[in-house]
DOVO-560023 format. One record per residue (C-alpha): residue number from 1; z, x, y; residue in one letter. Coordinates in steps of 0.2 Angstrom, whole numbers, plus 5000, padded with zeros to 4 digits. Layout:
BEGIN
> num	z	x	y	residu
> NUM	Z	X	Y	a
...
//
This chain:
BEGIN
> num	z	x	y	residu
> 1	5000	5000	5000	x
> 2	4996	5008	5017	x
> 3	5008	5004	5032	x
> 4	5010	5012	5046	x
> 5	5019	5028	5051	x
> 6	5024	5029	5071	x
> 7	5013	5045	5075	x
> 8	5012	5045	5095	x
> 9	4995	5047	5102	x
> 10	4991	5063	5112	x
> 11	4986	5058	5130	x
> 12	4977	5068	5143	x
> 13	4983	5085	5148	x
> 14	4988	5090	5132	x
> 15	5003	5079	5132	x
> 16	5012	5068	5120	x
> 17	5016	5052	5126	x
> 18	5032	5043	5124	x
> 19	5036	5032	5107	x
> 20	5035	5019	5117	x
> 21	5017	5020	5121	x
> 22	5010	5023	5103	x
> 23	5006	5002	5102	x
> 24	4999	5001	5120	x
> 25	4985	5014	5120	x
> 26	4970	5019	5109	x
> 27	4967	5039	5109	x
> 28	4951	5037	5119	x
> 29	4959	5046	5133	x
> 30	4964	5063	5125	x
> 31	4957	5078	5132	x
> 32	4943	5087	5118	x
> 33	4951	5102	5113	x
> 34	4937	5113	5115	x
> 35	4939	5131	5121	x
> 36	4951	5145	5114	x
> 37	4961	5140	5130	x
> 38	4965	5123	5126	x
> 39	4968	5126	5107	x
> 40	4980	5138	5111	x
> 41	4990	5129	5124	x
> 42	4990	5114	5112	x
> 43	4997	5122	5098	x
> 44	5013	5128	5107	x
> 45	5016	5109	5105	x
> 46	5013	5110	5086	x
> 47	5031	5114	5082	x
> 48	5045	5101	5083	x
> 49	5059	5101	5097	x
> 50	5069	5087	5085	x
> 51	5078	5095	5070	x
> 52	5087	5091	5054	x
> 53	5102	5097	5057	x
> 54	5116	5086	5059	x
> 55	5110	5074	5047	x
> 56	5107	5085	5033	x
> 57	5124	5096	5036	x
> 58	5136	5080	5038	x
> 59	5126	5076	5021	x
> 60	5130	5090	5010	x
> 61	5148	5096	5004	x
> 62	5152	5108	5019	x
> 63	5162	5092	5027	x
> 64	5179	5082	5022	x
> 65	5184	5067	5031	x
> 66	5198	5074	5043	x
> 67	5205	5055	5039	x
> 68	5208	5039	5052	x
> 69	5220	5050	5065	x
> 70	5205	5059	5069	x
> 71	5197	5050	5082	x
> 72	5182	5060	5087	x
> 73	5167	5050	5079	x
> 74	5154	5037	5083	x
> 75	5145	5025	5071	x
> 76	5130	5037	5070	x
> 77	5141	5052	5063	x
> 78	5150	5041	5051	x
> 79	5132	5034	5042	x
> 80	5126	5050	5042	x
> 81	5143	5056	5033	x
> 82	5143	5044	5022	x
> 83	5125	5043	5015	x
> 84	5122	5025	5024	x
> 85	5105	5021	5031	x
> 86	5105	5026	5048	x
> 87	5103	5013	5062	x
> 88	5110	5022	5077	x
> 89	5099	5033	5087	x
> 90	5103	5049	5095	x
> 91	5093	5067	5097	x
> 92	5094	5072	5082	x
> 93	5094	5056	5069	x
> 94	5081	5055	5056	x
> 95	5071	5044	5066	x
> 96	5068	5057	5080	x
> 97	5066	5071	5067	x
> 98	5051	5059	5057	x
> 99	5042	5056	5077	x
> 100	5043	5074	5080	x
> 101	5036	5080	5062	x
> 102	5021	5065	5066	x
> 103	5017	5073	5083	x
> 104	5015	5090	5078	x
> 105	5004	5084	5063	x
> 106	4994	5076	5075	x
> 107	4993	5090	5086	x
> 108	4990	5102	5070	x
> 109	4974	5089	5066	x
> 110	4969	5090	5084	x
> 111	4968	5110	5085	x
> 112	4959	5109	5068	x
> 113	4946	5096	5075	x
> 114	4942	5105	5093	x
> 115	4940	5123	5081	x
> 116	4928	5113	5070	x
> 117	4920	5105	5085	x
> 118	4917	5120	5091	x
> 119	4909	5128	5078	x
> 120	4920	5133	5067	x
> 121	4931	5149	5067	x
> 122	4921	5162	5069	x
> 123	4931	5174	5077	x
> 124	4947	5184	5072	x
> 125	4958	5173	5086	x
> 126	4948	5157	5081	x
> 127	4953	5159	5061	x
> 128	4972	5165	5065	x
> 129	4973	5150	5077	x
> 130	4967	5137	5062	x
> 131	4978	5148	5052	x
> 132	4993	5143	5063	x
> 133	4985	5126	5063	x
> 134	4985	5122	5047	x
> 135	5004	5133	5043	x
> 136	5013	5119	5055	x
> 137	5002	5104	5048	x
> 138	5010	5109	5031	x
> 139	5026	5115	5037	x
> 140	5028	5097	5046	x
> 141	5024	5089	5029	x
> 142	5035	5102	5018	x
> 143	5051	5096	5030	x
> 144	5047	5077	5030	x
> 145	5044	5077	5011	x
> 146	5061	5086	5007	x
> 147	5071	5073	5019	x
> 148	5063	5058	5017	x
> 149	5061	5060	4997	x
> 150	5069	5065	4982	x
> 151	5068	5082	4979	x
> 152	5052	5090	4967	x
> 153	5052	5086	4948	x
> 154	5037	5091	4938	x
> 155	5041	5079	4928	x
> 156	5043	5063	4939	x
> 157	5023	5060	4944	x
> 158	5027	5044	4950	x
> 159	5042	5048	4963	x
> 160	5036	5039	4981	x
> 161	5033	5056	4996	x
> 162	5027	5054	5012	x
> 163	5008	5052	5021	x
> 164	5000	5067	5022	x
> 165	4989	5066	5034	x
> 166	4974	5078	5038	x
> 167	4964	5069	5054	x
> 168	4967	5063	5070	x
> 169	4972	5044	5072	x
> 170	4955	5036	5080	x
> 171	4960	5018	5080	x
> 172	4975	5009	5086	x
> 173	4990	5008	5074	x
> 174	4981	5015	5058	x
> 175	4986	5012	5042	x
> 176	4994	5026	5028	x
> 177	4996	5028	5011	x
> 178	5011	5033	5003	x
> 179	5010	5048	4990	x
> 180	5018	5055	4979	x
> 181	5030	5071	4980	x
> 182	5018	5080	4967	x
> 183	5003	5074	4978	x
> 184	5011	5079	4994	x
> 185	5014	5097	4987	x
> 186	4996	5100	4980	x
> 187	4993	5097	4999	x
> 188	5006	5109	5005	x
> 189	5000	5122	4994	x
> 190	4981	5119	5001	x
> 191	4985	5121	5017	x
> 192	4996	5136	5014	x
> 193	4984	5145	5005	x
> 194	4969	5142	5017	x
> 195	4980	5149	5031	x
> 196	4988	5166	5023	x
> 197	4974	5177	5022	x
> 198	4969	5174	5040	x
> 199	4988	5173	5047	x
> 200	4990	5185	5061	x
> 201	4999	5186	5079	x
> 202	4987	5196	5091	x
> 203	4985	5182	5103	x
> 204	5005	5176	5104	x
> 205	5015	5180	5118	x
> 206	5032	5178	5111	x
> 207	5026	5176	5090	x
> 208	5044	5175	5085	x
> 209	5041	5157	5091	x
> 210	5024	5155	5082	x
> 211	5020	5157	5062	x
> 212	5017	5174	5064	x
> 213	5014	5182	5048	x
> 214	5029	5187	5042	x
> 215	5036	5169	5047	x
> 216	5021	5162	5037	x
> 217	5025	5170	5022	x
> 218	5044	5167	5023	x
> 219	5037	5149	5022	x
> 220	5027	5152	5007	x
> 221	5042	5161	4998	x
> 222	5054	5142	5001	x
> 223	5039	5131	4996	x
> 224	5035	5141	4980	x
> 225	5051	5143	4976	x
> 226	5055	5124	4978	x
> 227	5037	5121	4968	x
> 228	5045	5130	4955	x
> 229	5031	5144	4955	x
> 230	5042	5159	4954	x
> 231	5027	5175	4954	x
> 232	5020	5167	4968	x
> 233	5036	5165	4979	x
> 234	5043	5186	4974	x
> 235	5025	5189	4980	x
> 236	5026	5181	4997	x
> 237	5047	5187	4995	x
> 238	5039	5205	4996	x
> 239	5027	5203	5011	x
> 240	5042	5201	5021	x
> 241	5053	5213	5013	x
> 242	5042	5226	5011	x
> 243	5051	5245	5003	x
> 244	5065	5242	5013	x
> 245	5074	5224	5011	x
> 246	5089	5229	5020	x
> 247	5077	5232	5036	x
> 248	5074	5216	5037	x
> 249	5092	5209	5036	x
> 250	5102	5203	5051	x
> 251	5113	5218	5058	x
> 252	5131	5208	5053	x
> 253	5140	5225	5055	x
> 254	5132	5223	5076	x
> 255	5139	5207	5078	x
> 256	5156	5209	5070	x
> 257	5160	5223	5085	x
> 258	5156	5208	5096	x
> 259	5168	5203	5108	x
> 260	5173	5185	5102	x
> 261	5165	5175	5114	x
> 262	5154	5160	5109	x
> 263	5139	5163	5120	x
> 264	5135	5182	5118	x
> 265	5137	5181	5099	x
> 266	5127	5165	5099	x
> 267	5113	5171	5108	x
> 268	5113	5188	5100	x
> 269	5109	5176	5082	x
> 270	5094	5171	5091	x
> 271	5086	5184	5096	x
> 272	5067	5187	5096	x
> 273	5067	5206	5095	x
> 274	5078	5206	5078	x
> 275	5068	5210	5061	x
> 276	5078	5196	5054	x
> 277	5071	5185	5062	x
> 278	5056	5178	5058	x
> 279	5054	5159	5065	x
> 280	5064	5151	5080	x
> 281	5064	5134	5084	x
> 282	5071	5126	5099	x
> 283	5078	5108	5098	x
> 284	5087	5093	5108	x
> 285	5104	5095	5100	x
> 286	5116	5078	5107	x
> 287	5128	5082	5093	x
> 288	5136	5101	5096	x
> 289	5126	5112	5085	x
> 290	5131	5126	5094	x
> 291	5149	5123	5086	x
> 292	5138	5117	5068	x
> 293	5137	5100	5069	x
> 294	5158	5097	5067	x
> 295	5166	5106	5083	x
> 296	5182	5106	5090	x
> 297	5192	5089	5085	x
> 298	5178	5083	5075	x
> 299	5184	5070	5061	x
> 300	5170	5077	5048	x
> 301	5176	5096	5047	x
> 302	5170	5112	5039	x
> 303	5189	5112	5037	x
> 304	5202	5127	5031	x
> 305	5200	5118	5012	x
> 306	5180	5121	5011	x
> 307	5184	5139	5019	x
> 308	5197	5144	5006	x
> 309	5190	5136	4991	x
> 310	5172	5133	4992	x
> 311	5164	5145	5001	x
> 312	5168	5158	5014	x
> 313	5186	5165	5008	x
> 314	5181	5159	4991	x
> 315	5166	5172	4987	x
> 316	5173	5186	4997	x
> 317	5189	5187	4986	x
> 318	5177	5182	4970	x
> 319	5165	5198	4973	x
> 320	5173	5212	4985	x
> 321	5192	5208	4984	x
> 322	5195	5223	4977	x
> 323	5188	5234	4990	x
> 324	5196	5229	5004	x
> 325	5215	5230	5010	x
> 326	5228	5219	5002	x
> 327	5232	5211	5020	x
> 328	5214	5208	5023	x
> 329	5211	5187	5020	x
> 330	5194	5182	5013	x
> 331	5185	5178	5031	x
> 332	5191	5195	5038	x
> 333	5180	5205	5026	x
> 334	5165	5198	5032	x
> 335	5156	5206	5048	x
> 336	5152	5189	5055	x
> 337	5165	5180	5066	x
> 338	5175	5166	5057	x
> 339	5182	5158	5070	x
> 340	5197	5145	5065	x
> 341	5204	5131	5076	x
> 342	5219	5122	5069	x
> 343	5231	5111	5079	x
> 344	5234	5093	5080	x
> 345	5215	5083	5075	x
> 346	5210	5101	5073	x
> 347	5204	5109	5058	x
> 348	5186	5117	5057	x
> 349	5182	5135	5052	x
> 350	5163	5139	5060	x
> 351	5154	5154	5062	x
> 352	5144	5154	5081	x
> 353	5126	5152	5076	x
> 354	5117	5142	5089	x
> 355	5118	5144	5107	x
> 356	5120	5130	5121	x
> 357	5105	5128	5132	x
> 358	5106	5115	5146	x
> 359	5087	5107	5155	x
> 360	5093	5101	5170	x
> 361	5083	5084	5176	x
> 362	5093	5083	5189	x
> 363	5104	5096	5197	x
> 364	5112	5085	5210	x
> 365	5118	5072	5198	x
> 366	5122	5087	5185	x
> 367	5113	5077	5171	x
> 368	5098	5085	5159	x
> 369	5095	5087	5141	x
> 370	5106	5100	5128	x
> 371	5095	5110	5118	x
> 372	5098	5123	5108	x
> 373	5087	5137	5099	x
> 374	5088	5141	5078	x
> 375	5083	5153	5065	x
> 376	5071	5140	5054	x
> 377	5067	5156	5044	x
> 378	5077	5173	5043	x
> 379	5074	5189	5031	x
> 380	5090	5186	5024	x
> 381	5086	5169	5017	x
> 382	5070	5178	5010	x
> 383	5080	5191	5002	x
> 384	5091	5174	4992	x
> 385	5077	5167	4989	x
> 386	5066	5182	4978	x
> 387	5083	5184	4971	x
> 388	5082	5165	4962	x
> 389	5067	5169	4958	x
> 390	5070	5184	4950	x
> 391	5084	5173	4939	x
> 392	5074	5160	4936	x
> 393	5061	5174	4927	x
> 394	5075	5181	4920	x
> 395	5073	5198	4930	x
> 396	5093	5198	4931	x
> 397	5090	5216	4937	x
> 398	5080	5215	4948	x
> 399	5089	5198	4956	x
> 400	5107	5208	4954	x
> 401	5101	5221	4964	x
> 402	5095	5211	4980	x
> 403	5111	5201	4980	x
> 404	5119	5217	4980	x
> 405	5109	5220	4994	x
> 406	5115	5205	5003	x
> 407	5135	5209	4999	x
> 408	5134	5225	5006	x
> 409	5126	5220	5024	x
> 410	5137	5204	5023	x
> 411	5156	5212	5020	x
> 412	5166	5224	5029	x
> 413	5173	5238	5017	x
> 414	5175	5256	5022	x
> 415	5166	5259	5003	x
> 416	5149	5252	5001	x
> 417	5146	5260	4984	x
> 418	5160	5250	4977	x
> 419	5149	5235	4979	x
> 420	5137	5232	4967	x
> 421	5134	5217	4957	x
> 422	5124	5217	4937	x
> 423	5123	5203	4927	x
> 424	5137	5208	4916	x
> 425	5150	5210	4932	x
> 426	5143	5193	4939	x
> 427	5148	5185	4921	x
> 428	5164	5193	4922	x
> 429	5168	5186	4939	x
> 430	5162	5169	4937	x
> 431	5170	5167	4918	x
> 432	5189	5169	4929	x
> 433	5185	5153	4939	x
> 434	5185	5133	4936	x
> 435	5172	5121	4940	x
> 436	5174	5112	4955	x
> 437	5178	5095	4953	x
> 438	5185	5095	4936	x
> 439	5199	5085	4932	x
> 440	5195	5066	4923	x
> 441	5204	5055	4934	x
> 442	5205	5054	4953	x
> 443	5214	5039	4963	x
> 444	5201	5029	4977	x
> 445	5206	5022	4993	x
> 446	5217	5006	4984	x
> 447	5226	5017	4973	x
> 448	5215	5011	4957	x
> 449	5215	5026	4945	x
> 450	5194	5028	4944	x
> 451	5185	5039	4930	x
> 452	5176	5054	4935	x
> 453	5166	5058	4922	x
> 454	5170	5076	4922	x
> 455	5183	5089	4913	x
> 456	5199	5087	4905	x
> 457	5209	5073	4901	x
> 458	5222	5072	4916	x
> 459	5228	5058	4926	x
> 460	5231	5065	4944	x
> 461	5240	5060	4961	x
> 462	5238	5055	4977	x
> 463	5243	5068	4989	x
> 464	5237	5082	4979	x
> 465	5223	5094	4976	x
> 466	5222	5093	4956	x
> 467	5209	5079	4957	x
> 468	5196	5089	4967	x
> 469	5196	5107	4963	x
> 470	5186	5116	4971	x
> 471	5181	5134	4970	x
> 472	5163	5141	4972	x
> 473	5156	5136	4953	x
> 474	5148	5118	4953	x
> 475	5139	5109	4937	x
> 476	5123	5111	4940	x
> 477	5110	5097	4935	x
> 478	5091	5104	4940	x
> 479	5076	5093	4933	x
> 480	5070	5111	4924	x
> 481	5079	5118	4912	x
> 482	5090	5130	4914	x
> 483	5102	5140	4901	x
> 484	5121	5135	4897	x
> 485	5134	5133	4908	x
> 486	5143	5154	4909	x
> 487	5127	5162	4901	x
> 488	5121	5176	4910	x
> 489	5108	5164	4919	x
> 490	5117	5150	4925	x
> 491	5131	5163	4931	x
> 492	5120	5171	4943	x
> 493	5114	5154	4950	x
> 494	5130	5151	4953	x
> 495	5133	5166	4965	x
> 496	5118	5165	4973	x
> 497	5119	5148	4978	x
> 498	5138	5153	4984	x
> 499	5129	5168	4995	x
> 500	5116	5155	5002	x
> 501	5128	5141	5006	x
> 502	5138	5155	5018	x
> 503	5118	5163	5025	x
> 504	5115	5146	5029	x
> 505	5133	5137	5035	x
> 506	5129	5124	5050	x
> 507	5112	5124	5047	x
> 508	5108	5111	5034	x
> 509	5099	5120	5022	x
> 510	5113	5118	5011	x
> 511	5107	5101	5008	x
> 512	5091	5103	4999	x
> 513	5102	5115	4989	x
> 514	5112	5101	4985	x
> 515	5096	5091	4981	x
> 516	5087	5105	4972	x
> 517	5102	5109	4959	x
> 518	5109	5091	4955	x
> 519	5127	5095	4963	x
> 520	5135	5079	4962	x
> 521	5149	5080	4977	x
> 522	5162	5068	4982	x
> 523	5168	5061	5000	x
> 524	5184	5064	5001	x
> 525	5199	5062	5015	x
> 526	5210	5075	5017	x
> 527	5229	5072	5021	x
> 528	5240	5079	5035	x
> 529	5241	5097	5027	x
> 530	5222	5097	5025	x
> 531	5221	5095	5005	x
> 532	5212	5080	4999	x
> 533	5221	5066	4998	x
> 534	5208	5054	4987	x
> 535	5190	5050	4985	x
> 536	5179	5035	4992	x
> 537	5162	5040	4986	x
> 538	5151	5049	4974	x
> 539	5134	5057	4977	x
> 540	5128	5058	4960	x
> 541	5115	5068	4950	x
> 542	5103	5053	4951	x
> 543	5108	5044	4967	x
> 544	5094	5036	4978	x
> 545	5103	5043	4993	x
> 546	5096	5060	4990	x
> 547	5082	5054	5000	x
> 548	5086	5050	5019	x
> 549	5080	5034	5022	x
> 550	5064	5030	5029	x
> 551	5067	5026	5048	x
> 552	5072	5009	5053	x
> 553	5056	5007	5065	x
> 554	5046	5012	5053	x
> 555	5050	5001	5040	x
> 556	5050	4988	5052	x
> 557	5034	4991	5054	x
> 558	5029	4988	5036	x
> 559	5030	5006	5030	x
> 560	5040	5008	5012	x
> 561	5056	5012	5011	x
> 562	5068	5022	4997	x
> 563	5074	5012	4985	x
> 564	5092	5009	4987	x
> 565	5104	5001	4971	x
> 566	5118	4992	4972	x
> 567	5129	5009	4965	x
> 568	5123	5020	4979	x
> 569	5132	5005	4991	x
> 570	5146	5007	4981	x
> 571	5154	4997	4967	x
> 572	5165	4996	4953	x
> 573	5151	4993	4941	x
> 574	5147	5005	4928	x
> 575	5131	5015	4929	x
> 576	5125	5028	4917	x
> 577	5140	5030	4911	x
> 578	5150	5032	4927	x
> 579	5162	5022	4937	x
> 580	5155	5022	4957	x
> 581	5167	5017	4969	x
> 582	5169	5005	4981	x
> 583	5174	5005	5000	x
//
């Protein structure tokens, strides 16, 4: 069925017009995008200025519920927490983040069009510009596919994607189909691989904000990865890394001599003359990224328990305990800032990532937008991400020593050569800890005893931690297959999905980890010590919710939505097995 999708149209002048407009107007009016001029000043508007952040972060399992005595929420931060469909608007809901991928899409189609109006390209700046044309066109679709659906299965042909779409709109509110997640990634891989070979940045001013080629093929490395085509994703791993990974990493030991101030260390993260990084975004940021997406006082908190347990105390003392001093706590061996706020409605560990930016509309009035800029794709992400590939081929060598690699540019030690991680030291380790989220039983919000389908057979209380362990392991539920839980396999996952939930803390890449793996993670509220205090929800290995809803507009407008079931609402029903809960 094809239904509409809410791409604006682009007017005159290179613009976009407002959402509003999009019904109103016929693109008639468009200038023809005909000279190397025009092409180049409309693809700067190729990339989006909306992001994923905050709803993808407050999704996955770096939040808790502070609890009720924390006011500072609203109703848009409380859907987006608790996996509802989103009907409040705000700079960065899905709704704004869908417009945005459309407009560039459009824009992408439009450069194409003017260089095949023109010709074709037969030049060196012509073919990198249909290069860079055709890398955001996919990229645009590679983020709305992984948002908007459920995540990749090769064995799942029928799972609903998103539109792809490869021309310009030419009629007024045209109609799209659907596909489906395989189709949509046939697509993806199309695109990229007519753009690699021709990828360059001789004609960009600043290319850090631009697929340059090192940006390009970061991208290739997450796609193929994601695809599930691991030769192909260490190949593009080792265009950006080169003989010499580590000179592609970020400079942690740098930023931990930092004062501790917000802004410089902030805007150091970003910065375009850094190897590391290979793609920055800028975005309208309401909610306060710059703090991730749970600042000071916020009720949904990367809390003192996730730090301790889950991920940043919790790794350091698994892998490098014993090179640093007794006195030293987990966060203190990194080089990157952990700062901690604790105090009455305070309770958020974050690490200063994004910098504030204010557009003034009005400097009388003192009003504007917030923005901020962020690292969409850094070496050290590509470094994690040969490394999974290198386990999923079985290269546990190979993948050991890049995550060696990463540890020792990560953590503070006065001895680097004590660092180094194999497969059998990583089994070791990871034989000494529990599975998060273990125990059989856990009390919900009316005091019910509810079965969690996991672990051993206990009956726990509320008020304490028992019900929820939490440590770095989670069961792990892929649609491939992947060897037993504490083989040498499934134990290196493990770590490097622990080492890519810190790299990527605030971000929301941790999200389509969360997606990718099967990690079925609760909601839970924490008491007045910051331990959990009981569960409300489930997000379970199957759960519908995995795929953020299609926009309200846009299904409105007859577009297809995700399908929703009566368990991912909540209920006390049994399915598959397993008792849901209900509010």
């Amino acid at each position: 069925m094809k239904k509409y999708l809410g791409i604006s149209i682009i007017a005159m002048g290179l613009g976009l017009t407002a959402c509003d407009d999009f019904l109103d107007k016929l693109p008639d009016n468009r200038t023809e995008a005909n000279t190397e001029e025009k092409i180049q000043k409309l693809l700067v508007a190729a990339y989006p200025t909306h992001d994923h952040m905050a709803f993808t972060e407050y999704a996955s399992d770096n939040v808790d519920d502070m609890g009720v005595n924390n006011p500072y929420s609203d109703r848009f931060i409380d859907q987006l927490y608790s996996w509802e469909d989103v009907t409040e608007t705000d700079d960065q809901d899905p709704e704004s983040y869908w417009m945005d991928l459309y407009q560039c899409i459009e824009t992408a189609n439009m450069a194409l069009e003017g260089l095949e109006s023109m010709g074709g390209a037969t030049t060196k700046t012509l073919r990198e510009m249909e290069a860079e044309a055709l890398l955001c066109r996919a990229y645009a679709h590679f983020m709305l596919v992984n948002c908007f659906s459920l995540h990749y299965d090769a064995n799942n042909p029928s799972a609903p994607g998103i539109s792809y779409v490869t021309e310009t709109e030419k009629e007024l509110n045209p109609q799209y189909q659907r596909e489906t997640v395989q189709e949509n990634y046939k697509h993806i891989q199309a695109d990229l691989e007519a753009a690699l070979p021709n990828v360059g940045d001789s004609y960009f001013s600043v290319p850090k904000y631009h697929f340059n080629k090192m940006a390009a093929y970061a991208f290739a490395t997450r796609f193929y990865l994601y695809y599930e085509k691991y030769d192909k994703a260490i190949e593009c791993a080792n265009v950006v890394l080169g003989t010499n990974p580590r000179a592609m990493l970020r400079d942690y030991k740098t930023m931990g001599s930092m004062t501790r101030d917000f802004e410089p260390v902030a805007q150091h993260n970003i910065e375009a003359t850094l190897k590391c990084n290979l793609l920055l975004l800028t975005s309208y940021s309401n909610q306060p990224i710059w703090f991730g997406p749970y600042y000071i006082g916020k009720r949904y908190s990367h809390n003192a328990y996730i730090g301790t347990n889950e991920d940043i105390n919790a790794i350091a003392n698994t892998l490098w305990r014993e090179t640093i001093s007794a006195s030293s706590e987990g966060y203190q061996s990194y080089y990157f800032q952990v700062v901690r706020y604790s105090g009455t409605n305070l309770n958020t560990w974050v690490t200063w990532r994004m910098p504030y930016l204010f557009e003034y509309t009005d400097h009388e009035a003192g009003i504007g937008h917030r923005h901020t800029v962020y690292n969409a794709f850094t070496g050290d992400e590509v470094l994690l991400n040969r490394a999974e590939a290198y386990i999923m081929k079985n290269d546990y060598a190979s993948a050991a020593k890049d995550m060696t690699i990463w540890m020792q540019n990560i953590s503070r030690t006065a001895d680097a050569a004590k660092l180094q991680l194999t497969p059998e030291s990583i089994v070791e380790k990871m034989a000494k800890i529990e599975y998060s989220y273990s125990q059989n039983f856990v009390k919900n919000s009316q005091g019910a005893i509810i079965l969690d389908s996991h672990g051993a057979d206990s009956v726990v209380t509320v008020g304490t931690d028992q019900g929820v362990v939490s440590t770095i392991k989670k069961h792990l539920h892929p649609k491939f297959t992947i060897d037993a839980e504490g083989s040498v396999q499934e134990s290196m996952l493990q770590v490097l999905l622990a080492m890519r939930r810190i790299e990527t803390l605030h971000e929301g890449k941790r999200w389509f980890d969360i997606k990718r793996w099967g990690i079925r993670i609760p909601r839970r509220v924490m008491d007045g010590s910051g331990k959990p205090l009981e569960i409300t929800d489930w997000l379970e290995v199957d759960d519908q919710r995995r795929a953020i809803q299609i926009p309200m507009k846009v299904k409105e407008a007859g577009y297809e939505p995700n399908p929703r079931t009566t368990s991912d609402k909540g209920g006390s029903e049994i399915v598959d097995d397993k008792y849901m809960l209900k509010d």
